[in-house]
C-alpha positions in Angstrom: 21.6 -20.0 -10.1 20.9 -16.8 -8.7 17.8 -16.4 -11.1 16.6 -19.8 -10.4 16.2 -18.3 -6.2 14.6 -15.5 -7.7 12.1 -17.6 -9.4 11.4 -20.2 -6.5 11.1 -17.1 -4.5 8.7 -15.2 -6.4 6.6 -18.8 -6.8 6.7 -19.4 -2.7 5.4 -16.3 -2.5 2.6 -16.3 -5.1 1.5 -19.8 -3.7 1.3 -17.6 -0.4 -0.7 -15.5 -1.7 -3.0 -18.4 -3.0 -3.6 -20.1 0.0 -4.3 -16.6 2.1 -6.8 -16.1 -0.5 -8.2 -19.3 -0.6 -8.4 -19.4 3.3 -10.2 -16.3 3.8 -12.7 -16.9 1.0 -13.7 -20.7 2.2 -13.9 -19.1 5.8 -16.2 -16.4 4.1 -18.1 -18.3 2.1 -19.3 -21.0 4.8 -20.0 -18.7 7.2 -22.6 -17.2 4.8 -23.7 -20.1 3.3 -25.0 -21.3 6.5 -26.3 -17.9 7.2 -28.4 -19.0 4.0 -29.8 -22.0 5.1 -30.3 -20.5 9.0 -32.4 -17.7 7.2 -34.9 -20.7 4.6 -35.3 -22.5 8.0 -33.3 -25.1 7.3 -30.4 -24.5 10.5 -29.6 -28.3 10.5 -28.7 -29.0 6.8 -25.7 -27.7 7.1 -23.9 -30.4 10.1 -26.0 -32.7 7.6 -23.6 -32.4 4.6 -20.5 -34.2 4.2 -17.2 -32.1 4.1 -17.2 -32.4 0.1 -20.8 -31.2 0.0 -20.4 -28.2 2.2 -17.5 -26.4 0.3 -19.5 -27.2 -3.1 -22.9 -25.8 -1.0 -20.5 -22.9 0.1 -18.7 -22.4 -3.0 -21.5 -22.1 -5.5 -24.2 -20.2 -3.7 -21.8 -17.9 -1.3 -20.0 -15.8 -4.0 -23.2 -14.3 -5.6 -23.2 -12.6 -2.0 -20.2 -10.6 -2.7 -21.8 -9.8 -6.1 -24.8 -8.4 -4.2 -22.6 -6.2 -1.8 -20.7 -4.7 -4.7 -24.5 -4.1 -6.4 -24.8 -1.4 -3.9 -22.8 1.1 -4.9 -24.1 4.4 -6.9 -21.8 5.7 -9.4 -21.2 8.7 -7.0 -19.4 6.5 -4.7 -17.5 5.0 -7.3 -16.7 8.2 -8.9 -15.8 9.4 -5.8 -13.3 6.7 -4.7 -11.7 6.5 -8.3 -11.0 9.8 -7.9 -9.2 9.6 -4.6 -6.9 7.1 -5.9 -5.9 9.1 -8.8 -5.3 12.0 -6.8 -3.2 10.2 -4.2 -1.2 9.0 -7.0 -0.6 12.5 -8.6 0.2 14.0 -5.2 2.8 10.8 -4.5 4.6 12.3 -7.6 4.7 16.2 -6.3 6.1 15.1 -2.8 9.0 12.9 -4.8 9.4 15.4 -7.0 10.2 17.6 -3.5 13.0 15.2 -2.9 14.3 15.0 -6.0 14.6 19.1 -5.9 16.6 18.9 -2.8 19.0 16.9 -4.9 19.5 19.1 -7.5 17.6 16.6 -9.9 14.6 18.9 -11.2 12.5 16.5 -13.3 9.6 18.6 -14.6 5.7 17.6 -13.5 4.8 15.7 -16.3 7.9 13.7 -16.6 7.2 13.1 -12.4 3.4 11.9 -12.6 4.6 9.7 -15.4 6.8 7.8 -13.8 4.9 7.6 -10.3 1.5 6.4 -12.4 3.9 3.9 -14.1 5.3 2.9 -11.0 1.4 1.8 -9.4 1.4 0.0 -12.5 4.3 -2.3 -11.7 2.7 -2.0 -7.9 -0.1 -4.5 -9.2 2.3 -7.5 -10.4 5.6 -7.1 -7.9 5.9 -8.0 -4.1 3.9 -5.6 -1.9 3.0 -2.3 -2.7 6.2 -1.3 -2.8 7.2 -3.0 -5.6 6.8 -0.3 -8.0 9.7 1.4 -6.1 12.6 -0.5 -7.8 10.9 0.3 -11.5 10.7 3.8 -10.0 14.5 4.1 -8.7 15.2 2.8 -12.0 13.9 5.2 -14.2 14.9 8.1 -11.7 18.3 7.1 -12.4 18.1 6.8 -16.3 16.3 10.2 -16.4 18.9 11.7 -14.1 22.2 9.8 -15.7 24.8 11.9 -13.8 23.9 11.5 -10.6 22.0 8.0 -10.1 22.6 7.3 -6.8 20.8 10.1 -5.4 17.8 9.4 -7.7 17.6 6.3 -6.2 17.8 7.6 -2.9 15.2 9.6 -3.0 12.5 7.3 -4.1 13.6 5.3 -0.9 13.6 8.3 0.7 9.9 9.8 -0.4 8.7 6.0 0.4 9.7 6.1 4.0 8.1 9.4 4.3 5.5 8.4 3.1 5.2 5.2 5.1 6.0 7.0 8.5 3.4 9.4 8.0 0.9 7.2 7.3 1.8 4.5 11.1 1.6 8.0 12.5 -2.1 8.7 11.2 -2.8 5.4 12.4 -1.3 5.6 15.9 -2.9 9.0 15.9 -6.3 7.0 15.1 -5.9 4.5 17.7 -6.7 6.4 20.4 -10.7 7.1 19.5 -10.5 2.9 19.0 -9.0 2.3 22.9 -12.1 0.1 23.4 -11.7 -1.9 21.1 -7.7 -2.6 21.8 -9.2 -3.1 25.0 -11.9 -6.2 23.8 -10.4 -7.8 20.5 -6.6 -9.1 20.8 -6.4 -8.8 16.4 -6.3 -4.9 17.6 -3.5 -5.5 19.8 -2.0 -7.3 17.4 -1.9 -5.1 14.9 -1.3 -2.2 17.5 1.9 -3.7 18.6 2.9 -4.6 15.0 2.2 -0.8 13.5 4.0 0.8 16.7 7.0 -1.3 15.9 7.1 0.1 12.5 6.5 3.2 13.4 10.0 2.7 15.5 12.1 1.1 13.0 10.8 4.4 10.2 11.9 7.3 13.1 14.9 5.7 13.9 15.7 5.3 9.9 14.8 9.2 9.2 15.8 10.5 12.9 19.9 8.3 11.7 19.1 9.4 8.2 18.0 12.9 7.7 19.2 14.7 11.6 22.7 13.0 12.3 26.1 12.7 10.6 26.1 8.8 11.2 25.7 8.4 7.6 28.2 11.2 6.4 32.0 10.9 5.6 32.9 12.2 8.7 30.3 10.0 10.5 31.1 6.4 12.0 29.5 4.5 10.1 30.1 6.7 6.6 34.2 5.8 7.5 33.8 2.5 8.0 31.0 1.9 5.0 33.8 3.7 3.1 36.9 1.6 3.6 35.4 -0.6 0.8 35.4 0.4 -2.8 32.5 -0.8 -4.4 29.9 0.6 -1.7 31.3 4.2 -2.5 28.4 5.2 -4.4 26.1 3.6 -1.6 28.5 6.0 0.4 27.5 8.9 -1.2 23.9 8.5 -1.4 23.7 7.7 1.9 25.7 11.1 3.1 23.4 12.9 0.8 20.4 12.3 3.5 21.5 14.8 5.7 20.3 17.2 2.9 16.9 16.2 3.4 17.1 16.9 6.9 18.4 20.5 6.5 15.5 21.4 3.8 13.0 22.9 6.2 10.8 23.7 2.9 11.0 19.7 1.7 10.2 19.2 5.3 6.9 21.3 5.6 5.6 20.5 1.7 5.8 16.7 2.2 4.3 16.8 5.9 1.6 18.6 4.1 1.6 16.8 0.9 1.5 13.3 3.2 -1.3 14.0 5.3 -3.1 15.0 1.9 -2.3 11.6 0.3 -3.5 10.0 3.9 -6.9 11.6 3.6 -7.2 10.2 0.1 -6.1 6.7 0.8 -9.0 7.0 3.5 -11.2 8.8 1.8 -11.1 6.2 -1.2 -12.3 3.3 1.1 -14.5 5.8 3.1 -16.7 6.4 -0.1 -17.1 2.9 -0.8 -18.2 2.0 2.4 -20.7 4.7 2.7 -22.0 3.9 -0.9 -22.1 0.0 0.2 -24.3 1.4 3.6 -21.9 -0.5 6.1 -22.6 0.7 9.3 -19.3 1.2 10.6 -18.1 3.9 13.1 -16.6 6.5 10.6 -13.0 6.5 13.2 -12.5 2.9 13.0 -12.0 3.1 9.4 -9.6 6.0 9.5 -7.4 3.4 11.8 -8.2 0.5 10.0 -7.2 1.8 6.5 -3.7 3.3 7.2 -2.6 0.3 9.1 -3.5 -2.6 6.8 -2.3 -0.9 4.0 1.1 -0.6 6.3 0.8 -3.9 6.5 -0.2 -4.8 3.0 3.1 -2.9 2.2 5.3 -5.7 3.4 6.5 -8.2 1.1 4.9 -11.0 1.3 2.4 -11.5 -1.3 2.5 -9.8 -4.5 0.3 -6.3 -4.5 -0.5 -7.4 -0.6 -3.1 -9.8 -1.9 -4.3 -11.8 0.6 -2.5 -10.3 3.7 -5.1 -7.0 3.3 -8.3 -9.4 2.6 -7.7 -11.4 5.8 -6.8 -8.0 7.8 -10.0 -5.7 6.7 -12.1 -8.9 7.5 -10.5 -10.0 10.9 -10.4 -6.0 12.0 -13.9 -4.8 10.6 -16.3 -8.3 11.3 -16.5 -7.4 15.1 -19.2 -8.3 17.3 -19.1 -4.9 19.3 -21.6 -1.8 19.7 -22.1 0.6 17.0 -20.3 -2.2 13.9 -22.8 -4.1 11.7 -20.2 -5.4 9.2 -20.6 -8.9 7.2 -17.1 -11.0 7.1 -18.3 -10.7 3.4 -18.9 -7.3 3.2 -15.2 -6.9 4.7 -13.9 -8.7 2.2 -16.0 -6.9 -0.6 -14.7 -3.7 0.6 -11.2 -4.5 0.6 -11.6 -6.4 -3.1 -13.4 -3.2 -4.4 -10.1 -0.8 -3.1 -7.9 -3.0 -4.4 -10.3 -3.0 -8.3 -9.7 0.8 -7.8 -6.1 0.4 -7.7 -6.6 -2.0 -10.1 -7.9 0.1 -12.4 -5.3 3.1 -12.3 -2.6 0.1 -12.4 -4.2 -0.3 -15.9 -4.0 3.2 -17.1 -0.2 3.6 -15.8 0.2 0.4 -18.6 -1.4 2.9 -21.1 1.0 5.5 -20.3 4.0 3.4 -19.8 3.4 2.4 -23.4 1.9 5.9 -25.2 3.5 8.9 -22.9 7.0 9.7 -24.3 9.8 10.7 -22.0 10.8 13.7 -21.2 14.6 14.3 -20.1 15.7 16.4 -17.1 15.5 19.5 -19.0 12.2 19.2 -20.0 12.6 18.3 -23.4 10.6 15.3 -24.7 12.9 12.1 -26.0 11.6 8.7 -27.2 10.4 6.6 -25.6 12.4 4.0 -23.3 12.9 0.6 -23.6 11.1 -1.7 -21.9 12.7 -2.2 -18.4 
């Protein structure tokens, strides 16, 4: 029963996913078909169609302008972005390797990249971009046998790091984007929702990692503890406060997170500049950080969908200083997502190829497949 919910679940979602995609590419792709016909002087063919002849029209001439947008890129931008979201991916694994040493669980660096690049694989196919996470927890937990509950703690742990620190850069960057809070209710929108997650991520570290609320001697630890089979939730949960008292694990990840924000930026930065949007360089540096907040959510598998409609609905502005096609939106958010794509595919090479290494550094065989 309970794995027929999770397949209905997993199929609602997917069909979600489909019809966001589906929306915002037949919105897309009439808006530029009749951009065609307004541009070979023919403005009134397009009222003249029938509903059937206007999505064919829009459907079979529209999607060769994506394929022109994407034509622009040099293979300096390209290099450039795949880079950054390689890096950001390596530098994921040093910060959870920083929680995992306040544990007492030293997994070496190789072992550490290996499972975070394996992780982005499983990213691409479950819910969100979080998805990964529950591989991830899982294969802390095998490499770390004795003490599985606190490798699965920190995974959730280096996750809402990772997450606060990026609703912080993009609070930070709403304030050179006022005006446009101030003209286009989508920025309010998505304001109000990032500032409410932004709350619900300091009160989760401020209760987790800086109060005894969670502790055996807090209220909540005795009353969690009255019940036998959430001890080891218990215990993980106590071990938080051990985060909070790490002023090095504090310091490295701060630093380590506002490294990883730069790249996630700096990944669609370099494909925007190498598709010449003209696009004020601080909107983006809002724009990224809080769709991929968004994207984060489970709602569509690898945020499909959910981060198309957002970079189009946030970027295609009529306002000073933005010069950005709905479709060159939507390119730019399809090309990040191919760059993650891409790395996806080479953490399915080394999920397959890279043996395991156990937590005292000594190689092993390879796992089973999870």
């Amino acid at each position: 029963m309970k794995a027929s919910k999770g397949t209905l679940g997993q199929l609602v979602r997917l069909a979600v996913c489909g019809l966001l995609l589906a929306a915002i590419f037949h919105a897309i792709f009439c808006n530029e078909a009749q951009l065609s016909l307004l541009a070979e002087g023919r403005p009134d063919a397009w009222a003249g169609m029938s509903p059937w002849e206007q999505r064919r029209y829009a459907w079979t001439h529209s999607p060769a302008q994506l394929l022109e947008t994407a034509r622009r890129l040099d293979v300096r931008s390209v290099s450039v972005a795949f880079g950054l979201c390689g890096l950001l991916i390596f530098l994921g694994g040093l910060r959870w390797q920083e929680a995992l040493r306040v544990q007492g669980l030293g997994l070496p660096v190789a072992e550490v990249t290996r499972i975070s690049f394996v992780a982005h694989f499983f990213n691409a196919f479950l819910l969100g971009s979080t998805g990964g996470d529950v591989w991830k927890a899982y294969a802390a937990a095998r490499a770390t046998h004795h003490r599985k509950a606190e490798a699965a703690l920190t995974v959730f742990v280096d996750r809402l790091i990772g997450i606060f620190a990026l609703l912080l850069f993009a609070v930070a960057f709403a304030v050179p984007n006022a005006a446009l809070f101030v003209k286009f209710k989508r920025y309010d929108g998505v304001g109000l929702a990032i500032l409410g997650m932004l709350c619900v991520a300091t009160a989760a570290i401020g209760a987790g990692l800086f109060t005894d609320l969670f502790t055996p001697e807090g209220r909540l630890g005795r009353l969690l503890s009255r019940f036998r089979f959430l001890h080891g939730t218990v215990r993980a949960l106590a071990a938080c406060r051990l985060f909070g008292r790490s002023p090095r694990f504090l310091l490295r990840s701060a630093v380590l997170s506002l490294a990883i924000n730069l790249a996630i930026v700096g990944t669609f930065a370099a494909l925007a500049d190498g598709m010449h949007l003209r696009l004020p360089s601080a909107t983006l540096w809002f724009v990224v950080p809080a769709v991929v907040c968004l994207a984060a959510l489970p709602i569509t598998p690898s945020g499909l969908g959910v981060r198309e409609n957002l970079f189009v609905v946030l970027l295609a502005v009529d306002f000073p200083g933005f010069g950005v096609k709905p479709a060159e939106a939507l390119s730019l958010s399809l090309l990040g997502y191919s760059m993650n794509l891409a790395w996806s595919a080479i953490g399915g090479l080394v999920y397959l190829t890279v043996r395991k290494f156990d937590p005292d550094g000594k190689a092993v065989e390879p796992p089973e497949s999870a």
